[in-house]
MARROVO-299800 format. One record per residue (C-alpha): residue number from 0; x, z, y. Coordinates in nm, 3 decimals. Each point is the difference from the previous one (the first is absolute). Example, Ala and Ser with C-alpha at 12.3 -4.5 7.8 and 13.67 -1.06 7.14 Angstrom:
<sites>
SITE  resi        X        Z        Y
SITE     0    1.230    0.780   -0.450
SITE     1    0.137   -0.066    0.344
</sites>
This chain:
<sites>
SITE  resi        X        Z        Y
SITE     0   -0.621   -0.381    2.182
SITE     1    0.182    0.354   -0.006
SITE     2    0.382    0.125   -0.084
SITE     3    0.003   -0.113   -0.401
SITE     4    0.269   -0.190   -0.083
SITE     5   -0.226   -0.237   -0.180
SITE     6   -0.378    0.011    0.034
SITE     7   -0.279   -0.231   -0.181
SITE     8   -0.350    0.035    0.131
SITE     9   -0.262   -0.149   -0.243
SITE    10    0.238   -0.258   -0.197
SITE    11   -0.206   -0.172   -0.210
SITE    12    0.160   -0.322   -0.187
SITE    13   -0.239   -0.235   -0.212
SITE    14    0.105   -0.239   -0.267
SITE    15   -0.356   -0.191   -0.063
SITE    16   -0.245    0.215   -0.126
SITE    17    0.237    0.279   -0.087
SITE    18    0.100    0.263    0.243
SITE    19    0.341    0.109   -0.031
SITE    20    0.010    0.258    0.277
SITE    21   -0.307    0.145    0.148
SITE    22    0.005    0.155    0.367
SITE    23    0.338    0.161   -0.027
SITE    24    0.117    0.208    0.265
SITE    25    0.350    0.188   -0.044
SITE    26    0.220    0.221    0.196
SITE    27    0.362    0.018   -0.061
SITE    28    0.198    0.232    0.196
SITE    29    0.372   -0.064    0.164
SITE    30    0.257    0.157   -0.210
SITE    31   -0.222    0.074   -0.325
SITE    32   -0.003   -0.143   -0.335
SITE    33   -0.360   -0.113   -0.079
SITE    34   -0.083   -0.058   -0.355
SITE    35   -0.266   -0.260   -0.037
SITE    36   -0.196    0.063   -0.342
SITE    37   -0.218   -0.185   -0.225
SITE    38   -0.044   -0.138   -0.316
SITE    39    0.105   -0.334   -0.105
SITE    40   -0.209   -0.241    0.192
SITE    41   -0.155    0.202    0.279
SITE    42    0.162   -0.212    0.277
SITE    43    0.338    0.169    0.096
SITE    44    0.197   -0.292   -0.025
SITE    45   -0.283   -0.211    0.189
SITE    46    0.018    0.266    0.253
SITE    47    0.404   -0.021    0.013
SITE    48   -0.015   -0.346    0.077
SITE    49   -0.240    0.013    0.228
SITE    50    0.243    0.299    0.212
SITE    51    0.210   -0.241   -0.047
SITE    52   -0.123   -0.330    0.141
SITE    53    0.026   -0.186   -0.313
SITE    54   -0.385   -0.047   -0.060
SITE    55   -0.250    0.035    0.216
SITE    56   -0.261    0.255    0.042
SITE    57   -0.393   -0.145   -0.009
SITE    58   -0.059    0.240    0.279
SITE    59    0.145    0.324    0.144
SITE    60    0.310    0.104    0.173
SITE    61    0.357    0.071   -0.084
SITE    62    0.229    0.156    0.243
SITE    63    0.330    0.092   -0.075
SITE    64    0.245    0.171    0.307
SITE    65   -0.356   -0.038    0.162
SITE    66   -0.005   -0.335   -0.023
SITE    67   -0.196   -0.295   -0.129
SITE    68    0.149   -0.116   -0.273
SITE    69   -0.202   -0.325    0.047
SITE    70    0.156   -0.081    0.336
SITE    71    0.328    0.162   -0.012
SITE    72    0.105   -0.020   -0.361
SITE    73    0.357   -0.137    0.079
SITE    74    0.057    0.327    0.181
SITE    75   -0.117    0.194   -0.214
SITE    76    0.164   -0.121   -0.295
SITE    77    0.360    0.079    0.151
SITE    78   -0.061    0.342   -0.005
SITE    79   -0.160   -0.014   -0.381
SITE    80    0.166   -0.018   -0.326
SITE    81   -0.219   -0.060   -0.338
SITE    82    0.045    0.008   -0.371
SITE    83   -0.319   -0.150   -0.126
SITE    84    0.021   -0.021   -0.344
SITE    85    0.287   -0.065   -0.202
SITE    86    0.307   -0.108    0.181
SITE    87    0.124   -0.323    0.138
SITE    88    0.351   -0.089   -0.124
SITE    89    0.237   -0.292   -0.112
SITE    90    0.121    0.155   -0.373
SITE    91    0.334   -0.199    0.037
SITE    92    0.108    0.111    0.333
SITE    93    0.149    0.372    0.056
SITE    94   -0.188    0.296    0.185
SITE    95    0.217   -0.086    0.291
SITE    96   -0.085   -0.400    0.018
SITE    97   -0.370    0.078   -0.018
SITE    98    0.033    0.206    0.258
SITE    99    0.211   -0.234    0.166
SITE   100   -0.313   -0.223   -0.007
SITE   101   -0.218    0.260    0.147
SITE   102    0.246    0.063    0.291
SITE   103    0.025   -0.372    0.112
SITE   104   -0.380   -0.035   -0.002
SITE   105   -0.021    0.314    0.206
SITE   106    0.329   -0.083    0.189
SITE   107    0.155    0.343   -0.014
SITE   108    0.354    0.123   -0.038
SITE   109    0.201    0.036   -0.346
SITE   110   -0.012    0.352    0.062
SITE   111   -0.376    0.048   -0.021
SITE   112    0.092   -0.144   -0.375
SITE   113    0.231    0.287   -0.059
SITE   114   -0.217    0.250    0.133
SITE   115   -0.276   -0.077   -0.190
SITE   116    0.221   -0.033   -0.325
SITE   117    0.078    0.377    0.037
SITE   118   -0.311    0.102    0.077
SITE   119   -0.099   -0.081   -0.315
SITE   120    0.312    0.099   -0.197
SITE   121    0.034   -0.417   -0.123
SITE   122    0.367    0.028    0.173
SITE   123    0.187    0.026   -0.285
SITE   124   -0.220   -0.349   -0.163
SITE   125    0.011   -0.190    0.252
SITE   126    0.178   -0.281   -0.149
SITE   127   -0.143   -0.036   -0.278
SITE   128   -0.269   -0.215   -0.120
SITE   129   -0.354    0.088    0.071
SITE   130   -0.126   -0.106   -0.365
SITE   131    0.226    0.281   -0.155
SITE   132   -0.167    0.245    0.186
SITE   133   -0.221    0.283   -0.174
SITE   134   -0.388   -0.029    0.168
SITE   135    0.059    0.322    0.187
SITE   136    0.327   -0.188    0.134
SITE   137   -0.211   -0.293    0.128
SITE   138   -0.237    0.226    0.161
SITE   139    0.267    0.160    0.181
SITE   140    0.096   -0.318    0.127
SITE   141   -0.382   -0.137    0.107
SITE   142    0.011    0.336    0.168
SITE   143    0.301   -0.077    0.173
SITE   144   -0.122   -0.343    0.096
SITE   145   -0.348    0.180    0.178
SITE   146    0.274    0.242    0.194
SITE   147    0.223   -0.326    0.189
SITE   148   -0.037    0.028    0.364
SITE   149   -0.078    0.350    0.031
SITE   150   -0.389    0.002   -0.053
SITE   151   -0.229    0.243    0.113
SITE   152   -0.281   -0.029   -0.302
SITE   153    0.074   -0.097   -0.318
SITE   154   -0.298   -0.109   -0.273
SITE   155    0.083    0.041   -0.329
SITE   156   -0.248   -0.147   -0.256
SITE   157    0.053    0.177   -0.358
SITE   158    0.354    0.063    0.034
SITE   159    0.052    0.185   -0.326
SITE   160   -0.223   -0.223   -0.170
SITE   161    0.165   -0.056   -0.394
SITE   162    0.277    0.282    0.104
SITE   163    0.119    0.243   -0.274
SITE   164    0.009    0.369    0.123
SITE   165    0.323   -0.013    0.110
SITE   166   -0.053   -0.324    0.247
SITE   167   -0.262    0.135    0.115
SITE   168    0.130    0.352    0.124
SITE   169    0.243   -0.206    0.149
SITE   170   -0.258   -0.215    0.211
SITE   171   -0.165    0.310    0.086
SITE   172    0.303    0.184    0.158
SITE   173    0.105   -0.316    0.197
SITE   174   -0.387   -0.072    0.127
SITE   175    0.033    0.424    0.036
SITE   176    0.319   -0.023    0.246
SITE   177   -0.176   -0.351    0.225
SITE   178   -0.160    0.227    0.234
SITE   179    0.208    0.353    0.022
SITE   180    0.337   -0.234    0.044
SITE   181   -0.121   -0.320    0.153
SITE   182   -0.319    0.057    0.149
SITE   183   -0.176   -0.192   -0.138
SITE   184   -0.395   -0.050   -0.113
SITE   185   -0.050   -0.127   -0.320
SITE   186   -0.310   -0.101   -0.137
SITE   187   -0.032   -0.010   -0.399
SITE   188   -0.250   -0.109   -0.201
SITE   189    0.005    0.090   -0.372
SITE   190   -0.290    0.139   -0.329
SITE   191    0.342    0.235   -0.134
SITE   192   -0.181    0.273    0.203
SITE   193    0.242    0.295   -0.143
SITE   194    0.267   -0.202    0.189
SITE   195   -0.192   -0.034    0.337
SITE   196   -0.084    0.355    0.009
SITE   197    0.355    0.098    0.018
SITE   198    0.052   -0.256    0.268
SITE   199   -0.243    0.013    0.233
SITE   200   -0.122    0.171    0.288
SITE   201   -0.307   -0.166    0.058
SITE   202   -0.223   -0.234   -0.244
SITE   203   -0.243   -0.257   -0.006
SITE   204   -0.256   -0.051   -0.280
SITE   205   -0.151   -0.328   -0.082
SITE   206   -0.287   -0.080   -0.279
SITE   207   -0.100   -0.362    0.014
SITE   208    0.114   -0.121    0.376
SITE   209   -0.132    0.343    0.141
SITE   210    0.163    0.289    0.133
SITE   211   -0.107    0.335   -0.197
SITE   212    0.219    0.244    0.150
SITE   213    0.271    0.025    0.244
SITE   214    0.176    0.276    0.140
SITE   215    0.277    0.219   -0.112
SITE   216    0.113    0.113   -0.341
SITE   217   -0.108    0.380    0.076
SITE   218   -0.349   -0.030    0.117
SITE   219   -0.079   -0.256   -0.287
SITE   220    0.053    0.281   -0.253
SITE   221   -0.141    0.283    0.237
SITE   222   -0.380   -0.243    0.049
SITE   223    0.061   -0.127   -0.364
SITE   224   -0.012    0.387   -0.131
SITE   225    0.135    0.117   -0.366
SITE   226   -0.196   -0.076   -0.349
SITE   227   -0.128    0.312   -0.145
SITE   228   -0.084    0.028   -0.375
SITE   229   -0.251    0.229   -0.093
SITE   230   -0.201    0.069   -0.337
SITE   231   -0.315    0.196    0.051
SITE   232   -0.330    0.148   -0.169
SITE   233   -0.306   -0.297    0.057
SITE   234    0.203   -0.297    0.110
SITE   235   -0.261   -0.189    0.113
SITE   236   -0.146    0.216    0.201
SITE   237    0.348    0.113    0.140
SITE   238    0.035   -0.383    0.069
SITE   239   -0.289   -0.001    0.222
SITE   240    0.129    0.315    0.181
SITE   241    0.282   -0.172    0.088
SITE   242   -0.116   -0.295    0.102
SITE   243   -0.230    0.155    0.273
SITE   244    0.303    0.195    0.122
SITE   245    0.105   -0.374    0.088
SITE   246    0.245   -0.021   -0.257
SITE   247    0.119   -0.321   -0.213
SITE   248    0.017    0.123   -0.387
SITE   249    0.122   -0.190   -0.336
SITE   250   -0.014    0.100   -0.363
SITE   251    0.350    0.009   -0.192
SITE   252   -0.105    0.089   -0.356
SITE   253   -0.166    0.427   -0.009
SITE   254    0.157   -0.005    0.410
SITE   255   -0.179   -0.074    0.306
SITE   256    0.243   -0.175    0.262
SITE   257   -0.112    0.104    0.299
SITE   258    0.144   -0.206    0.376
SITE   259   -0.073    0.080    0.364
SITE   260    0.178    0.018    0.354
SITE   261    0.171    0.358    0.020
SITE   262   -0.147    0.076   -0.290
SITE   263    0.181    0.342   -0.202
SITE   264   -0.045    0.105   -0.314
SITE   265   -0.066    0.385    0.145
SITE   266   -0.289   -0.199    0.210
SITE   267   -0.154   -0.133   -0.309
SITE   268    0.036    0.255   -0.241
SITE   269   -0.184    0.257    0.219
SITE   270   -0.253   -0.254    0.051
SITE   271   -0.068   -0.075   -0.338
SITE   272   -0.014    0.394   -0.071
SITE   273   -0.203    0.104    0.285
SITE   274   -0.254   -0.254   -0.156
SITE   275   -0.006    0.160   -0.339
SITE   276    0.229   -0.227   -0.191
SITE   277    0.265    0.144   -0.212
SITE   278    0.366   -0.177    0.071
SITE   279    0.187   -0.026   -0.345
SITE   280    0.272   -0.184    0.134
SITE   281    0.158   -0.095    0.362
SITE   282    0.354   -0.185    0.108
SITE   283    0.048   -0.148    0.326
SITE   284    0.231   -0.337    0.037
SITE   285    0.122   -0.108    0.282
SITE   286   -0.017   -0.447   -0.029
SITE   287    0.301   -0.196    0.087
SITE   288   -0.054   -0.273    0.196
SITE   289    0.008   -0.209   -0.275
SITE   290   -0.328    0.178   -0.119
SITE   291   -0.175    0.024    0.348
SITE   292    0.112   -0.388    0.004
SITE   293   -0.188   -0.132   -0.358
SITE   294   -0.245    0.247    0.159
SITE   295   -0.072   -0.159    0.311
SITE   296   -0.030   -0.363   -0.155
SITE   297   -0.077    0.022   -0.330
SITE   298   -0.360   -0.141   -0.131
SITE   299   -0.139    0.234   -0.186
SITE   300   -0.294    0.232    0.057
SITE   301    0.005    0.369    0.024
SITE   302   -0.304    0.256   -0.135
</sites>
């Protein structure tokens, strides 16, 4: 296996006759934040707990620090710190005595309590009962929790899952400020895919168990192109133009939506002229990853 933090070569988890995951080989790099993407039941949080040691895989290979997490998952563990989920907490204990739990079983100092507490700006609650805590409070605090012991990865399953805008801008900054002040890879999984794309520096894509796209943020929107709209003389026959040119095209109403890699609306519009048509109407939009997201995994058929 190479230099990635945490590597998966053809993970592939079964559960009867359904497969959950499908072949799934990913790449996380030290000191990144790698947002894991896909819709509600593609198989990130079968994946997650298969990085994690908490299922096991049908076949394939997890390494994490480079190395097996099936014969060294002890080891590896020590180094890791996970939010999977929502988090585990007593609601009638403090901040500081769940911690206090966390800290025994892990058999580190009262200061790694403290430290963690201010990391997450919970300092000033940390008396007081978990159950009067706001959701955005208690996923501080499961945050916290993943951070005892000074790990080097961190997996965070849906962490702003049910936030309100506020919560989760505050997630975002602290899962932001991991690596840059702690150094620390985080892997997080999530379908609010506004929120990933200003966190992340590299992404994975999954549609039913299998890997669609992974790389970074940049050269998915430079190979997934820009929609241009266009309204022109003959659209059928400007419809087959463009599909021999190798372009992907959709109808929206009088407006042909046309899709391609490094495709630019100067491109098509002298096509389309050179070939006789007349162009009535042209825009250019670039797609937010959101967009090259429902793109990449939606079902539907294009033209």
């Amino acid at each position: 296996m190479s230099n990635y933090i945490v590597e998966t070569k053809e993970l592939t988890k079964d559960f009867k006759d359904f497969k959950a995951v499908n072949n799934l080989s990913l790449r996380v790099k030290e000191g990144t934040i790698y947002g894991f993407l896909g819709p509600n039941g593609a198989g990130k949080s079968t994946t997650i707990r298969m990085l994690l040691g908490l299922i096991k895989a049908s076949s394939g290979e997890v390494h994490v620090f480079s190395k097996d997490i099936k014969t060294h998952r002890e080891e590896i563990l020590k180094d890791v710190g996970a939010l999977v989920e929502s988090p585990s907490y007593y609601g009638h204990l403090t901040a500081y005595e769940n911690l206090e739990i966390t800290r025994k079983i892990l058999k580190l100092s009262n200061e790694d309590i403290e430290r963690v507490l201010e990391f997450v700006k919970l300092t000033q609650v940390k008396n007081k009962k978990v159950k009067e805590f706001s959701l955005g409070m208690k996923q501080r605090l499961g945050i916290a929790q993943s951070l005892m012991g000074n790990p080097k990865l961190i997996i965070l399953d849906e962490p702003t899952n049910g936030l309100d805008p506020s919560g989760i801008q505050e997630i975002r900054e602290l899962i932001k400020s991991l690596p840059k002040e702690r150094g620390i890879t985080v892997i997080i999984s999530s379908h609010i895919l506004s929120e990933i794309e200003l966190m992340a520096d590299e992404v994975g894509i999954i549609k039913k168990g299998q890997l669609i796209y992974q790389g970074s943020i940049e050269s998915l929107r430079k190979d997934s192109g820009s929609n241009v709209y266009v309204e022109v003389s003959d659209k059928e026959n400007a419809i087959s133009l463009i599909k021999k040119r190798g372009y992907r095209v959709n109808e929206e109403e009088q407006r042909l939506v046309v899709k391609g890699e490094k495709l630019t609306a100067s491109k098509l519009c002298k096509e389309l002229v050179l070939a006789g048509f007349d162009v009535n109407y042209l825009s250019c939009e670039e797609k937010s990853l959101e967009n090259i997201f429902l793109d990449l995994t939606k079902e539907g058929k294009v033209c």
